[in-house]
N, C-alpha and C positions, 0 to 999 in steps of 0.2 A: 548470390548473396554476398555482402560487404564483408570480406575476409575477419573483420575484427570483430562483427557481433560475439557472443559468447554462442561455446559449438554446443551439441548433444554432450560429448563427452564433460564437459567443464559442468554441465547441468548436474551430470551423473555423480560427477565428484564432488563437488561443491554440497550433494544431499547425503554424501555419505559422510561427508565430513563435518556436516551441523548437526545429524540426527542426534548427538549424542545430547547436543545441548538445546534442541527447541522439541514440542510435542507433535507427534502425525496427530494432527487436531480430526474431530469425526465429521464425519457426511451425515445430514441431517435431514431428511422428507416430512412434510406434512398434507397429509390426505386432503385437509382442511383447504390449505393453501391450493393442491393442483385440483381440486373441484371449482373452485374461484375462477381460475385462470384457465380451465379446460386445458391444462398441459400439464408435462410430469416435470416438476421441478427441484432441485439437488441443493442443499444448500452448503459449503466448503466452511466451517465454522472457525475461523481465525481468529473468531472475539475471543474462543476456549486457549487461543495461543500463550505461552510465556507474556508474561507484560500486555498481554490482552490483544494483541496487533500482528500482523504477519508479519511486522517493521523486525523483528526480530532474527528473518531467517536470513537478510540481506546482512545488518550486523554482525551475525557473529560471522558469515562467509566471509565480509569484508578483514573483521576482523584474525580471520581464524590463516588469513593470506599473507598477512604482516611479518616481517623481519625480526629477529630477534634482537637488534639495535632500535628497529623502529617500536616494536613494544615498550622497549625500555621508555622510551621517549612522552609514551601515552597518544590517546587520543583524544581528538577533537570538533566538533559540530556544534551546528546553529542548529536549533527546532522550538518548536512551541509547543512539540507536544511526541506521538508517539517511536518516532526518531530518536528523539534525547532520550526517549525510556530504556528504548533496543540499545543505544550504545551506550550508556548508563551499566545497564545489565549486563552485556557480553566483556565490557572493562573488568566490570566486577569478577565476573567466571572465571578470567584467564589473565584477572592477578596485574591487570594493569592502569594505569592511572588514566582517567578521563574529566575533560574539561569540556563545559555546555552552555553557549551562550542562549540564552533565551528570553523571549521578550516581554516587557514586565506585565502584559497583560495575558500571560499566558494560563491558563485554568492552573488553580492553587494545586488541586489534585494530580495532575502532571508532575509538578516543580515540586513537591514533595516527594511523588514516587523519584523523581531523577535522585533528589537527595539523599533519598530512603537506600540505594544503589550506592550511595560511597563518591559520587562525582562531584565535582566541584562546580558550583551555578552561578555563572558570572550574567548579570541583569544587566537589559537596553532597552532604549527607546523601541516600541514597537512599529520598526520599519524596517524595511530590507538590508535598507545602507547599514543602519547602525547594528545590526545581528553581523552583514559583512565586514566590520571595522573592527568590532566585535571579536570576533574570530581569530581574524589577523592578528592582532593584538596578544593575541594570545599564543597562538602558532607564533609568532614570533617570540616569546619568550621565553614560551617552553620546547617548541622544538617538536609540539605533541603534531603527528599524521592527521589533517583536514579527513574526514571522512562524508562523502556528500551524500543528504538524505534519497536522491534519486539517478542522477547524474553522473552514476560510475556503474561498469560492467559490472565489477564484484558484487556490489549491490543488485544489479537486474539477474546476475545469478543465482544469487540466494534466492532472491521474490519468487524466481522459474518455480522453486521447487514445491508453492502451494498448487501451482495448477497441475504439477508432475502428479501429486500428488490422488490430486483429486481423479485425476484420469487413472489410473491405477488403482482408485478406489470406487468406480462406477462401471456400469456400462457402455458402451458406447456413447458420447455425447451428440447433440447436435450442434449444440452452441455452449461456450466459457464466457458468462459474462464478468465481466469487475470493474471495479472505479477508477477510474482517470483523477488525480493531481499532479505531480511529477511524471506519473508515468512509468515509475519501476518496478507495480504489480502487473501494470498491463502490458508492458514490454517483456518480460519475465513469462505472464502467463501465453502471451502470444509465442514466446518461442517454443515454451513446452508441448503446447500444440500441433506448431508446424512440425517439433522431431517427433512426438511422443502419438499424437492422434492427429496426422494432416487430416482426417473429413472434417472433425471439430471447428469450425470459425469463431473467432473470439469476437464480440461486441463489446464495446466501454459504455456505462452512465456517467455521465459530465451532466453536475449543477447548470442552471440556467445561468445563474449568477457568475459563475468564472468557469465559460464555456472557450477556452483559448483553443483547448484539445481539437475540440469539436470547430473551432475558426481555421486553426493550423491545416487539422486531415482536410477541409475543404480546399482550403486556399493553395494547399501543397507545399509550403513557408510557414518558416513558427514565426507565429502571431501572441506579440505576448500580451500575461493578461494586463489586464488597465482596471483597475479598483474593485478584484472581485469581491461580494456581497451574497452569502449564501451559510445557510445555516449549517451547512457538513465541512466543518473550520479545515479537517484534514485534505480537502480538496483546494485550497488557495491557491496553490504555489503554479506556475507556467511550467508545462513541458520539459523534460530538458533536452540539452543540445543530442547527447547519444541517444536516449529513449523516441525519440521523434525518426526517426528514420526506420526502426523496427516495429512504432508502430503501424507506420504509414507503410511499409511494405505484408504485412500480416496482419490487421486487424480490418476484419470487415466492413464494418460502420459504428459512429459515436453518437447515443443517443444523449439529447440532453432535456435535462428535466426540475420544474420548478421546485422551491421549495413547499409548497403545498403538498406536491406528491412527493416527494422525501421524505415528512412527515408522516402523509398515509399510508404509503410501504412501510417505515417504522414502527408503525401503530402496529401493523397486522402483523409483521414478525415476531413481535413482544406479544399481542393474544396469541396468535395461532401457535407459534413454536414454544414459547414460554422462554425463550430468550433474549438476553441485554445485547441491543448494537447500537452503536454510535452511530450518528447522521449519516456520514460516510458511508459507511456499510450499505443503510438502505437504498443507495441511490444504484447499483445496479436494477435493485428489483423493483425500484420505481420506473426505471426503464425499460422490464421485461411488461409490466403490466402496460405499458405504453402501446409497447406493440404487440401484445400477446397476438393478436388475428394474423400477424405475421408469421409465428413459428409453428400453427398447429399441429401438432402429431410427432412433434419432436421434444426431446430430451434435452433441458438445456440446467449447467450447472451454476450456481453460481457462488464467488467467493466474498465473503462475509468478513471484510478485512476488519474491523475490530470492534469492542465494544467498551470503548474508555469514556464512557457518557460522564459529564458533572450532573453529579442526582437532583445537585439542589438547581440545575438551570434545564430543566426537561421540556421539550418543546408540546406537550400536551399535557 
């Protein structure tokens, strides 16, 4: 293994150091749901998280790692959405100043709650460059710590600790599925796996629409995306450079799947369970139902990274 992944021990630490500030969110079954699917299926409820996201448990770790010159300093990110909230939030918790570039068509309801948080919302053109100019801009004159939505250890630390968790809150698994965008839930949940339950194998759902994950793990090179189009908005962003290696060595296979069936997994989670998740969310279990004839007679969990839906823009 690559000497710098994040070890078991830093997983251990990094959970004992955020509990204070994020919820052990509940496991969740519906009878409903594993009669449908002829399997027994878990669901890791992350929508029930602080700020509604598991984006929170990488923040505060990121955060909770920082210097006391560097606090002073503040922090700083680009997101458009459940990122800015987690570091919005954890700024707030521990007293220190945070700056959020974000794109101006970013859901009202996001760019409020960032607000609602005490952070400061500097607006861009919505594109990559101008979020990363953006930034710079800003890191340069305040001085505040860049903190990257997927693309830093500290972050794939924190994210470990929903799948740590879930594994300590079940049975034996067969499978940990979650959603692929950056990749620092699934890089996170893939390592809690390998220390925590090696029999468990982690599968990702990846959007048909911005299936880089699923182009990359084939091609064995990140493959970036090129104009992803896909109604689970938290799945945009390409791979990063550190998450792509951990997951291409620990995750089994990347399913990917249309927005049709994101929607229909969606639909059935809100009847069957009686709970809110975001498109995101749905798309591991648009994936399990994909392949369900593949897993039969096993147990497979899976994480429900969050439910920050706009009410007024509901895709049914």
């Amino acid at each position: 293994m690559e000497n710098n992944f994040p070890s078991q021990e830093d997983i251990i630490y990094a959970h004992k150091n955020i509990s204070p500030f994020i919820h052990c969110t509940p496991v969740l079954s519906s009878s409903a749901i594993n009669e449908i699917l002829g399997l027994e299926v878990v669901f890791k409820c992350e929508n029930f998280q602080k700020i509604g996201a598991f984006k929170i448990r990488g923040a505060t770790n990121a955060v909770l790692k920082l210097s006391d010159e560097e606090k002073k300093q503040g922090i700083a990110t680009h997101s458009s959405g459940n990122h800015a909230q987690a570091i919005a939030y954890s700024a707030k918790v521990n007293n220190i100043p945070a700056y959020i570039v974000m794109p101006k068509n970013a859901p009202k309801v996001k760019v409020n709650a960032v607000k609602g948080y005490g952070a400061k919302v500097i607006m861009c053109e919505p594109n990559l460059q101008a979020r990363e100019d953006g930034l710079n801009k800003v890191v340069e004159e305040t001085g505040a710590r860049f903190i990257h939505p997927y693309n830093d250890y500290d972050i794939i630390t924190g994210q470990a600790t929903a799948a740590k968790e879930l594994i300590e809150q079940t049975d034996t698994l067969g499978f940990i599925m979650a959603p692929v965008g950056g990749g620092g839930l699934l890089a996170g949940s893939a390592l809690s796996s390998h220390y925590f339950s090696s029999n468990t194998k982690i599968i990702a759902g990846e959007p048909a629409g911005a299936d880089d994950a699923f182009q990359s793990f084939n091609a064995g090179h990140l493959i970036p995306s090129n104009k992803p189009n896909t109604i689970a908005d938290g799945l945009l962003t390409s791979v990063g450079e550190k998450n792509f290696p951990i997951i291409q060595q620990f995750v089994q296979d990347i399913i990917t799947v249309s927005d049709e069936e994101i929607i229909s997994a969606m639909k059935l989670i809100w009847e069957r369970m009686k709970i809110i998740v975001e498109p995101s969310s749905a798309v591991p279990f648009a994936s399990l139902i994909k392949i369900k004839g593949e897993l039969q007679g096993r147990k497979v969990g899976i994480i429900l990274s969050g439910g920050n839906v706009d009410l007024g823009k509901l895709p049914f």
